[in-house]
BAPAMI-553179 format. One record per atom (N, C-alpha, C, O): residue in one letter; x, y, z. Coordinates in Angstrom, 3 decimals, m for minus. Example, Ala and Ser with C-alpha at 12.3 -4.5 7.8 and 13.67 -1.06 7.14 Angstrom:
+--------+----------+----------+----------+
! residu !       xx !       yy !       zz !
+--------+----------+----------+----------+
!      A !   13.190 !   m5.690 !    7.800 !
!      A !   12.300 !   m4.500 !    7.800 !
!      A !   13.200 !   m3.300 !    7.800 !
!      A !   14.236 !   m3.319 !    8.465 !
!      S !   12.850 !   m2.250 !    7.080 !
!      S !   13.670 !   m1.060 !    7.140 !
!      S !   12.900 !    0.030 !    7.870 !
!      S !   13.409 !    1.138 !    8.039 !
+--------+----------+----------+----------+
//
This chain:
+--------+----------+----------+----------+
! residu !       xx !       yy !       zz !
+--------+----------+----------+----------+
!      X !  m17.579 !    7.671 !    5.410 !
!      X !  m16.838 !    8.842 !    5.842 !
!      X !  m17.804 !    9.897 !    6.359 !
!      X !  m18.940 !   10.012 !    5.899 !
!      X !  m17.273 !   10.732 !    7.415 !
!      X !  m17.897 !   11.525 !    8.050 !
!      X !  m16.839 !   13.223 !    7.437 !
!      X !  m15.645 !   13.413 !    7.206 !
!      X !  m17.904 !   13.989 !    7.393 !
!      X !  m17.202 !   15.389 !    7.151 !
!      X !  m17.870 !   16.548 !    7.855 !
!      X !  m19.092 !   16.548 !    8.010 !
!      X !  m16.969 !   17.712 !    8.364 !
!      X !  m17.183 !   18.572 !    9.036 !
!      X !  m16.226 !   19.852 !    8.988 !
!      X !  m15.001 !   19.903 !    8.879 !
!      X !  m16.987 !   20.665 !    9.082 !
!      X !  m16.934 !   22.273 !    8.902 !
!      X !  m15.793 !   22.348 !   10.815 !
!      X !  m16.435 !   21.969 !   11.795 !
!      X !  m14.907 !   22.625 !   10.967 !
!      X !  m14.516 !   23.306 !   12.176 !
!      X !  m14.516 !   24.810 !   12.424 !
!      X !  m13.851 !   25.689 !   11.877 !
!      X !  m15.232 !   24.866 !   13.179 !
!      X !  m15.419 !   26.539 !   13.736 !
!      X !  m15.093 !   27.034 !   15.129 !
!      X !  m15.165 !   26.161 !   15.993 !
!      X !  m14.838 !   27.932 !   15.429 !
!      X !  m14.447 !   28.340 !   16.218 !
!      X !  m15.794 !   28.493 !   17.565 !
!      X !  m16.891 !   28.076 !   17.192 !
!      X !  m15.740 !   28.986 !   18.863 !
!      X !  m17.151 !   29.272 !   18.902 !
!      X !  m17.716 !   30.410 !   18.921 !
!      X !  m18.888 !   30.543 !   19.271 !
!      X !  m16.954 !   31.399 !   18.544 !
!      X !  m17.290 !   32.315 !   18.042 !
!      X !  m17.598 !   32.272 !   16.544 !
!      X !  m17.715 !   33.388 !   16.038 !
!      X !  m17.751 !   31.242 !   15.736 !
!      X !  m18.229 !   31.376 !   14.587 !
!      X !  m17.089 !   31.488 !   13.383 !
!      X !  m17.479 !   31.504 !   12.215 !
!      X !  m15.835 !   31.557 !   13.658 !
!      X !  m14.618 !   31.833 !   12.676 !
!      X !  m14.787 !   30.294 !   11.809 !
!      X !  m15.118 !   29.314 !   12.476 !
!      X !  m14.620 !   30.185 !   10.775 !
!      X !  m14.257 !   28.569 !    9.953 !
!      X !  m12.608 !   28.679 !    9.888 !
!      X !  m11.848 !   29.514 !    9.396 !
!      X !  m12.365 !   27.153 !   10.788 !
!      X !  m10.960 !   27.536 !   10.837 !
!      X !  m10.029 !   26.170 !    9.602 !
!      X !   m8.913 !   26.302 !    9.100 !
!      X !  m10.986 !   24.991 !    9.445 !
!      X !  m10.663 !   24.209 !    8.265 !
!      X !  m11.982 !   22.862 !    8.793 !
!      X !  m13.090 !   23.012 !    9.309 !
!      X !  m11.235 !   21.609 !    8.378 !
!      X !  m12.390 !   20.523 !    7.950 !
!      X !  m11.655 !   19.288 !    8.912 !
!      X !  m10.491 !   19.168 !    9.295 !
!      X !  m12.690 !   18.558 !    9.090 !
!      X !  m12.840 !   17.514 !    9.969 !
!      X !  m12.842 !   16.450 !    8.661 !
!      X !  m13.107 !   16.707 !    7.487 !
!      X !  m12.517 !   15.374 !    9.174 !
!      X !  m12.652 !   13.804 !    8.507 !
!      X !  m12.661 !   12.856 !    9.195 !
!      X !  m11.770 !   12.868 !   10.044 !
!      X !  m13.458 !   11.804 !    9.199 !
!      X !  m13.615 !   10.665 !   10.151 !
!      X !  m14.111 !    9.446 !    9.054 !
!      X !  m15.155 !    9.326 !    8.414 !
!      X !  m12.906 !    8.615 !    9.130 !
!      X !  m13.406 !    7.304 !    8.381 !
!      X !  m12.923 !    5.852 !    9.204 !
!      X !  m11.892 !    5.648 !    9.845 !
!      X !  m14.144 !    4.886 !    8.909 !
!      X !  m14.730 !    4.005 !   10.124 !
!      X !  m13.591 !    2.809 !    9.471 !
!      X !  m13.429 !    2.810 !    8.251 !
!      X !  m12.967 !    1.995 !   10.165 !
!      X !  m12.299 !    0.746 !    9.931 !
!      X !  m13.284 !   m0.698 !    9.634 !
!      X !  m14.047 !   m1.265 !   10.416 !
!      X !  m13.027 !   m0.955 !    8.551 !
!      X !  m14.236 !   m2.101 !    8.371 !
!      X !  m15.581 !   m2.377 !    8.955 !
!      X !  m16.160 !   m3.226 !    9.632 !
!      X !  m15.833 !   m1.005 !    8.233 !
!      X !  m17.564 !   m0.587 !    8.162 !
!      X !  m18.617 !   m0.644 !    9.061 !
!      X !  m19.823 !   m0.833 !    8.898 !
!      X !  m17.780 !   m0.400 !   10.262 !
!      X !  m18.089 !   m0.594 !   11.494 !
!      X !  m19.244 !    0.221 !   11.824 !
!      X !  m19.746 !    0.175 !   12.947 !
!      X !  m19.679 !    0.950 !   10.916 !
!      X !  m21.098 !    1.961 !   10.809 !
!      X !  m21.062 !    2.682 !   12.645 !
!      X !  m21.958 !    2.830 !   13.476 !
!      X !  m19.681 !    2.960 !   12.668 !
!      X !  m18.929 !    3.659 !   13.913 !
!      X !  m20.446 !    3.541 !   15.013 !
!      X !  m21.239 !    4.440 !   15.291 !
!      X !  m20.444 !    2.204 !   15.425 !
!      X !  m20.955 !    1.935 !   17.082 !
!      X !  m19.700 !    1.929 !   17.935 !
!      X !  m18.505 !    2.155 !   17.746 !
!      X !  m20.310 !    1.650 !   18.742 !
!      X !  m19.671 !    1.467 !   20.075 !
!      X !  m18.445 !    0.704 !   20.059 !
!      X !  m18.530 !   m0.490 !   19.772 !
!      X !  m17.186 !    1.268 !   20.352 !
!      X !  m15.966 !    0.106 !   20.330 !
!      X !  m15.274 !    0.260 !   18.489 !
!      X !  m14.244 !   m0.286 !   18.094 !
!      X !  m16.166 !    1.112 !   17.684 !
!      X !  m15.525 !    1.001 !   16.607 !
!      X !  m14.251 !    2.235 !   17.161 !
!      X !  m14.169 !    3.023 !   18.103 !
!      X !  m13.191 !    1.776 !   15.723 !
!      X !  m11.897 !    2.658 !   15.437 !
!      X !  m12.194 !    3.080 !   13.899 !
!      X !  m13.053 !    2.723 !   13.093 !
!      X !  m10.931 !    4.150 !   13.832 !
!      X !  m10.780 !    4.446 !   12.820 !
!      X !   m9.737 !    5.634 !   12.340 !
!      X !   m8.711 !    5.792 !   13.002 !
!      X !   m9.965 !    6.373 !   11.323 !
!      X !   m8.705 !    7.857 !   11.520 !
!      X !   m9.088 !    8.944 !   10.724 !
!      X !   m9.771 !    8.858 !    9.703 !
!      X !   m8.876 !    9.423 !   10.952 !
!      X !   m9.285 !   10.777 !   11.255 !
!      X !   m8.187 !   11.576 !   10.294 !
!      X !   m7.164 !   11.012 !    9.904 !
!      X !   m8.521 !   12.980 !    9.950 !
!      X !   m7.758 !   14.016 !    9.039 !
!      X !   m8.302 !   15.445 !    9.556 !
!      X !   m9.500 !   15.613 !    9.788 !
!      X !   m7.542 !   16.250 !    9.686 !
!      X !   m7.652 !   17.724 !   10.129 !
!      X !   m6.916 !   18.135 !    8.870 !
!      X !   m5.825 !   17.826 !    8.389 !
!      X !   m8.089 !   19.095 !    8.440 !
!      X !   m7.383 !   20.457 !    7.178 !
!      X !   m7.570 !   21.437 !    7.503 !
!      X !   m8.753 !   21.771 !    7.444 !
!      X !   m6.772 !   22.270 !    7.923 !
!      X !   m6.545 !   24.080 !    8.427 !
!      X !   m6.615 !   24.680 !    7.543 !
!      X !   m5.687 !   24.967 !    6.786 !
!      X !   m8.089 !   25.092 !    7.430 !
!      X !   m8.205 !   26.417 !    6.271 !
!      X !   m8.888 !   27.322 !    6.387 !
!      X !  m10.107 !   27.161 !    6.333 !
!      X !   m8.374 !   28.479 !    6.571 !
!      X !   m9.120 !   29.424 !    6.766 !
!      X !   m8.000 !   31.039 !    6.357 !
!      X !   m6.780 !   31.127 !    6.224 !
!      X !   m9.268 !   32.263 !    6.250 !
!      X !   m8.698 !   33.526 !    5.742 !
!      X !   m7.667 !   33.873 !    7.061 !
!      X !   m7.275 !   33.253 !    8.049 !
!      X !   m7.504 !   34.964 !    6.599 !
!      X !   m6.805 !   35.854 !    7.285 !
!      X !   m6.691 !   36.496 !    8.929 !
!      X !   m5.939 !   36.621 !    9.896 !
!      X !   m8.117 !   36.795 !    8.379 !
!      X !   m8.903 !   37.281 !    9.729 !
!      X !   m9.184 !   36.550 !   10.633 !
!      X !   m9.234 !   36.853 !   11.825 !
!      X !   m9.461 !   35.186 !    9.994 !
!      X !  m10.169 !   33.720 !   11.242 !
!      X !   m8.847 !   33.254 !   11.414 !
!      X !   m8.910 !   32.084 !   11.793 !
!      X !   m7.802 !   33.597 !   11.319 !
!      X !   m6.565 !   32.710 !   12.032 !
!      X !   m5.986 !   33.813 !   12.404 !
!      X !   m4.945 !   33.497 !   12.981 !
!      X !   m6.157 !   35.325 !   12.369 !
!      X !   m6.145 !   35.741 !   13.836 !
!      X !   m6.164 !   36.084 !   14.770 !
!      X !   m5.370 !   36.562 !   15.579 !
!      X !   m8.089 !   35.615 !   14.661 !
!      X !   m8.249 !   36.233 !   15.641 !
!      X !   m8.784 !   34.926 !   16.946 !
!      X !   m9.314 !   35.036 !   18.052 !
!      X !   m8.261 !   33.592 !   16.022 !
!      X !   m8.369 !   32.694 !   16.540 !
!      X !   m6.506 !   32.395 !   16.839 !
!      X !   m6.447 !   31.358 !   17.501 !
!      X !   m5.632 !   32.726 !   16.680 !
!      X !   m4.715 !   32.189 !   16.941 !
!      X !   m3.950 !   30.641 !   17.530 !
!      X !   m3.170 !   29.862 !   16.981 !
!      X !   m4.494 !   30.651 !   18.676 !
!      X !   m4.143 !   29.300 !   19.325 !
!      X !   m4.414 !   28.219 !   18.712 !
!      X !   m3.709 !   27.258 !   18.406 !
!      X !   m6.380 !   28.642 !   18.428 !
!      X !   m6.669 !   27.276 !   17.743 !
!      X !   m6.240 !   27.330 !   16.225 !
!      X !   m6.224 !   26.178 !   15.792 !
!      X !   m5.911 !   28.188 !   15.325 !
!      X !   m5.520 !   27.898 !   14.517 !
!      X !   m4.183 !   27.137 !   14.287 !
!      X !   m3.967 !   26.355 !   13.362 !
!      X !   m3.435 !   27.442 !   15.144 !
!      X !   m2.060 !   26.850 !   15.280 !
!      X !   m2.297 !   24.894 !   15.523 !
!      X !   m1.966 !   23.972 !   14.778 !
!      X !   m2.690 !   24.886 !   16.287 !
!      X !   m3.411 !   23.635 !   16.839 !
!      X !   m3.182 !   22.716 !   15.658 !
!      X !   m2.334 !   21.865 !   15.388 !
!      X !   m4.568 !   23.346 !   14.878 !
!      X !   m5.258 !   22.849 !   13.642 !
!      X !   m3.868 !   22.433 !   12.214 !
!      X !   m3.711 !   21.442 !   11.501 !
!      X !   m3.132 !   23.714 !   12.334 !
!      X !   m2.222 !   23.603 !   11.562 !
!      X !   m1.379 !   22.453 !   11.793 !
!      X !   m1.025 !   21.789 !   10.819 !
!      X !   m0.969 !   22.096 !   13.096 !
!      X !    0.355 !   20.875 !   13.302 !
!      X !   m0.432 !   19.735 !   13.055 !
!      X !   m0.001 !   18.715 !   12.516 !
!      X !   m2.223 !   19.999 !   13.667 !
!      X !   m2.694 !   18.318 !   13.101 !
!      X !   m2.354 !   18.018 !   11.791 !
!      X !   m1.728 !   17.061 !   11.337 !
!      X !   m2.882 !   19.020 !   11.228 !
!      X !   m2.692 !   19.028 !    9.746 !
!      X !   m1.408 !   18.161 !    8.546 !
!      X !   m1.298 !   17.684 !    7.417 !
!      X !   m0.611 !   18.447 !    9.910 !
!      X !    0.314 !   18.039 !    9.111 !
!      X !    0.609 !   16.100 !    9.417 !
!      X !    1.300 !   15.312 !    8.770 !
!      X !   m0.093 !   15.919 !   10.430 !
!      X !    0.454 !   14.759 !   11.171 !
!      X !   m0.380 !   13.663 !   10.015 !
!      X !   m1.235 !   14.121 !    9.257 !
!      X !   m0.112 !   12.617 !   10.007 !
!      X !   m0.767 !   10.937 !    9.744 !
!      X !   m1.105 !    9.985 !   10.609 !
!      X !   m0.572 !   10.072 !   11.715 !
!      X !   m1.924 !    8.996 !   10.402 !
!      X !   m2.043 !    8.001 !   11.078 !
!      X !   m2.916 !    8.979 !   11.914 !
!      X !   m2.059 !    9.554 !   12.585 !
!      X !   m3.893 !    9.406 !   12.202 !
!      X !   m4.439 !   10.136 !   13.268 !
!      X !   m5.685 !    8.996 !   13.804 !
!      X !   m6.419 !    8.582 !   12.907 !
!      X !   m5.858 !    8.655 !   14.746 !
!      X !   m6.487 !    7.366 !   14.934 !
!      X !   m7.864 !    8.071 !   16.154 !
!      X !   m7.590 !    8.897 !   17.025 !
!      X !   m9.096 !    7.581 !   15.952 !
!      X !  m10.175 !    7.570 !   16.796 !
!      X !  m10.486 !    6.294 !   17.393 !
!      X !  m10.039 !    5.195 !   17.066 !
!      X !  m11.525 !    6.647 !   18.552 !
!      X !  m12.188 !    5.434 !   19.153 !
!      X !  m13.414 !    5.654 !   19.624 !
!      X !  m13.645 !    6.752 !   20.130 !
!      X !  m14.335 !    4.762 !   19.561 !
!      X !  m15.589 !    5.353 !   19.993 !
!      X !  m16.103 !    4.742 !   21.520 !
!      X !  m15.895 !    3.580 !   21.868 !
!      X !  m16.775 !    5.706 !   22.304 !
!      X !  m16.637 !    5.222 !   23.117 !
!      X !  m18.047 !    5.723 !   24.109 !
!      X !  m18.143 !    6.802 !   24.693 !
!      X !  m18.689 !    5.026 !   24.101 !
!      X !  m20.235 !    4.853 !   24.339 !
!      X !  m20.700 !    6.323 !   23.551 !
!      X !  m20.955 !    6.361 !   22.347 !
!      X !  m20.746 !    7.236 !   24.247 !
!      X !  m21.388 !    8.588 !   23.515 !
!      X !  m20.566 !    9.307 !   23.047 !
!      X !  m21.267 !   10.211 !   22.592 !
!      X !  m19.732 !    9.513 !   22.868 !
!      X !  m18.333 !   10.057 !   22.308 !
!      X !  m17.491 !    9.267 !   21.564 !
!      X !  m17.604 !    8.054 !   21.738 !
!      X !  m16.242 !    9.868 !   20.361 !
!      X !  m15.494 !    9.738 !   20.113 !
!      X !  m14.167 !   10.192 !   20.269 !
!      X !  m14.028 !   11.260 !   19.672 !
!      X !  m12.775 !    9.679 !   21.029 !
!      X !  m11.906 !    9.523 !   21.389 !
!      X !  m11.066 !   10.293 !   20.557 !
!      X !  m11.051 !    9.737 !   19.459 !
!      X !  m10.390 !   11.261 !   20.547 !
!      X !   m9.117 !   11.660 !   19.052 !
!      X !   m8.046 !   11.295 !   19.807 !
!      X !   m7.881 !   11.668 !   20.969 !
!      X !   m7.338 !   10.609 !   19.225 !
!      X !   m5.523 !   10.172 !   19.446 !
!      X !   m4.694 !   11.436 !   18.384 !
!      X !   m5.160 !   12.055 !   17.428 !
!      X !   m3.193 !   11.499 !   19.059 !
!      X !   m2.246 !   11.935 !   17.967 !
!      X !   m2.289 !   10.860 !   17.466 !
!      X !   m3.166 !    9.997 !   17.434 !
!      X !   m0.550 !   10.973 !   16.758 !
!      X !   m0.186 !    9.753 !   16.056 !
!      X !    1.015 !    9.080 !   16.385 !
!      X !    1.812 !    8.350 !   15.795 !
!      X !    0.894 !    9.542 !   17.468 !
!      X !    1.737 !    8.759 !   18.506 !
!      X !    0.798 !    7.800 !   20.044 !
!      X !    1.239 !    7.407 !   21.123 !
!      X !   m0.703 !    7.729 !   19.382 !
!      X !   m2.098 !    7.199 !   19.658 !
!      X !   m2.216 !    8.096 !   21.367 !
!      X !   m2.999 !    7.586 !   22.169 !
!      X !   m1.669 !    8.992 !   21.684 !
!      X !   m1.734 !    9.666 !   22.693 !
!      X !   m2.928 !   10.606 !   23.195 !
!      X !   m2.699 !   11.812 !   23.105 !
!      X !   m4.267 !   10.192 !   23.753 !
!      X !   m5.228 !   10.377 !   23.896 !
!      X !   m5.469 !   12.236 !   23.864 !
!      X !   m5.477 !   12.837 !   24.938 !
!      X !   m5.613 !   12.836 !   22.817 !
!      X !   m5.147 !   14.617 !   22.607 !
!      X !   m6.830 !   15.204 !   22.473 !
!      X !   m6.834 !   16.419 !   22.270 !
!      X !   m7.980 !   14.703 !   22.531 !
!      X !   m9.197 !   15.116 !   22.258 !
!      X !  m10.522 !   14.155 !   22.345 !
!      X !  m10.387 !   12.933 !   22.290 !
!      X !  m12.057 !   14.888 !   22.510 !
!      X !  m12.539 !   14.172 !   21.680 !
!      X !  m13.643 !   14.771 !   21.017 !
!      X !  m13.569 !   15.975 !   20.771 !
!      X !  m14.806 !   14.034 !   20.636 !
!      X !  m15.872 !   14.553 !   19.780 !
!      X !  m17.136 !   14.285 !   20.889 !
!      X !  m17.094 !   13.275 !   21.591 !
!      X !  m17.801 !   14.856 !   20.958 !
!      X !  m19.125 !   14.726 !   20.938 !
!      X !  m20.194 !   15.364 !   20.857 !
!      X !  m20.521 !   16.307 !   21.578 !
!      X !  m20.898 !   14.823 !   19.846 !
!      X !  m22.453 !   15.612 !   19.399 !
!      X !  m21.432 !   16.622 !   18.627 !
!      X !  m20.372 !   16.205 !   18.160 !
!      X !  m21.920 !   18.256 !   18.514 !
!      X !  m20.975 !   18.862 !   17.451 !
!      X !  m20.073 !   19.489 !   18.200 !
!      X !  m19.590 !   20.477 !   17.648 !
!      X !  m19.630 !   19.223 !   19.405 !
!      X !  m18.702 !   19.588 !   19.965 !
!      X !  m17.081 !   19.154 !   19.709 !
!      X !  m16.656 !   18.027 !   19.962 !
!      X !  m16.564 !   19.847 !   19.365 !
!      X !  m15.074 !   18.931 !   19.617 !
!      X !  m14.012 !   19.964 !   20.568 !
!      X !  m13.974 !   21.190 !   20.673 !
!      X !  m12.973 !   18.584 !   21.356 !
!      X !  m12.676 !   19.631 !   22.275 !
!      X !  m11.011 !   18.863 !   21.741 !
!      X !  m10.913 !   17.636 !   21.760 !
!      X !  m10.018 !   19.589 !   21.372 !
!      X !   m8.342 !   18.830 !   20.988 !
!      X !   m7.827 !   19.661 !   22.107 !
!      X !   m8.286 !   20.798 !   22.218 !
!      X !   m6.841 !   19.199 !   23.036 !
!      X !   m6.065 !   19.829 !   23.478 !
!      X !   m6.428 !   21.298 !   24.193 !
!      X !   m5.895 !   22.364 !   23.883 !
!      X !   m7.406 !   21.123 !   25.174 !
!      X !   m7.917 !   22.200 !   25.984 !
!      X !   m8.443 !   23.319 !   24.599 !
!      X !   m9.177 !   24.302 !   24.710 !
!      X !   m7.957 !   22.917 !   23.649 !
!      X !   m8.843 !   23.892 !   22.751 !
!      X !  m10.658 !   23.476 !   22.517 !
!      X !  m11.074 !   22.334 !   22.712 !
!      X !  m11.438 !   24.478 !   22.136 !
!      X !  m12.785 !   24.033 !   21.856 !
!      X !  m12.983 !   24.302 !   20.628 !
!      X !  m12.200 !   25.025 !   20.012 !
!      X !  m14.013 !   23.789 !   20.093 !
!      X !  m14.174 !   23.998 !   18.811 !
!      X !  m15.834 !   23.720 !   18.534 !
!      X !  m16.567 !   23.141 !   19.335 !
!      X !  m16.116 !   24.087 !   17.648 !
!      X !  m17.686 !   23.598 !   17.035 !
!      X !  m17.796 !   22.796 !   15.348 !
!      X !  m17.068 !   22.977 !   14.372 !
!      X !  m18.733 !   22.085 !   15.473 !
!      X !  m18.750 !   21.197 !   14.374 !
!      X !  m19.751 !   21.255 !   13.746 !
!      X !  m20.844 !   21.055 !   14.275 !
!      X !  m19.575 !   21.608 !   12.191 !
!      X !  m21.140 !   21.363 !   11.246 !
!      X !  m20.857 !   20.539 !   10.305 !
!      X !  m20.007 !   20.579 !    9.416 !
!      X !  m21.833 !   19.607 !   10.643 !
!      X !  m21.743 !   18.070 !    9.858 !
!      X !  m22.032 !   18.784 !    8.183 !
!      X !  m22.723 !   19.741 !    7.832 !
!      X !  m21.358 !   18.043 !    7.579 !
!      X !  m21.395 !   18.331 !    5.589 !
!      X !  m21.524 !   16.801 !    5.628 !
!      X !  m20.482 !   16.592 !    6.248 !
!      X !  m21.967 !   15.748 !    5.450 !
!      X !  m21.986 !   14.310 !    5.296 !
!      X !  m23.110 !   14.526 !    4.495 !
!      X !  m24.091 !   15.069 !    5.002 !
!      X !  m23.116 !   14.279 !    3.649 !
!      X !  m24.103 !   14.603 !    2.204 !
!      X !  m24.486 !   16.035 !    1.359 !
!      X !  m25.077 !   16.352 !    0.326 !
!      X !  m23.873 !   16.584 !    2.306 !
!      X !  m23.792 !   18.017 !    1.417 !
!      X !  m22.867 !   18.030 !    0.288 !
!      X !  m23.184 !   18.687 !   m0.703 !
!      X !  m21.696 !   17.349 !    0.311 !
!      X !  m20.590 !   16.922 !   m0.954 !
!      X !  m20.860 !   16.278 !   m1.953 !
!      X !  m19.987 !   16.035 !   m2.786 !
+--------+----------+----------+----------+
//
C-alpha cells in the first residue's frame, strides 16, 4: 500500500490518498489496482479550497475506485472505471482539479 497527504497547491491539507497494488504487482508497468480518497480537513482548508474540497468529498464516498499504471503515470478511474484523473510523481490531477502529494509510505 501506498499513502499520501493531499494538498492543495497552495498548501491547504485537504484529506489522504490510498493506493493498493492487485497481486503484488510491486505497481510496474501495466499493473492495476484501487484506490481510496479520505476528505479531511478543518474549516478554513475547505474553504478556501472549495471546489477541490467538494471533489474530494463525493470520491470519498464512492467504492471500487480502480487505477492503472501506465508507463510514467498512474491512471485514476471512477467507479464506473471512467477515466476521471491521474497521478504522477507528486502531482495528482482528478477532474481538471490539481492537487499535490506527500508520500507517508513508512511514516505510519
Amino acid at each position: 500500500m501506498l499513502y499520501f497527504s493531499i494538498n492543495s497547491n497552495d498548501n491547504h491539507h485537504l484529506g489522504f490518498l490510498v493506493l493498493t497494488d492487485e497481486e503484488d504487482s510491486a505497481y510496474t508497468d501495466g499493473a492495476t489496482g484501487y484506490y481510496a480518497v479520505k476528505a479531511q480537513a478543518d474549516a478554513a482548508d475547505r474553504q478556501a479550497c472549495a471546489a477541490q474540497w467538494q471533489l474530494l468529498e463525493q470520491l470519498s464516498e464512492q467504492e471500487s475506485l480502480k487505477w492503472y499504471r501506465q508507463s510514467d503515470y498512474v491512471q485514476l478511474c471512477d467507479a464506473q472505471d471512467h477515466i476521471i484523473g491521474r497521478l504522477k510523481q507528486q502531482y495528482l490531477n482528478l477532474c481538471d482539479q490539481h492537487f499535490l502529494l506527500y508520500d507517508l509510505t513508512g511514516t505510519l
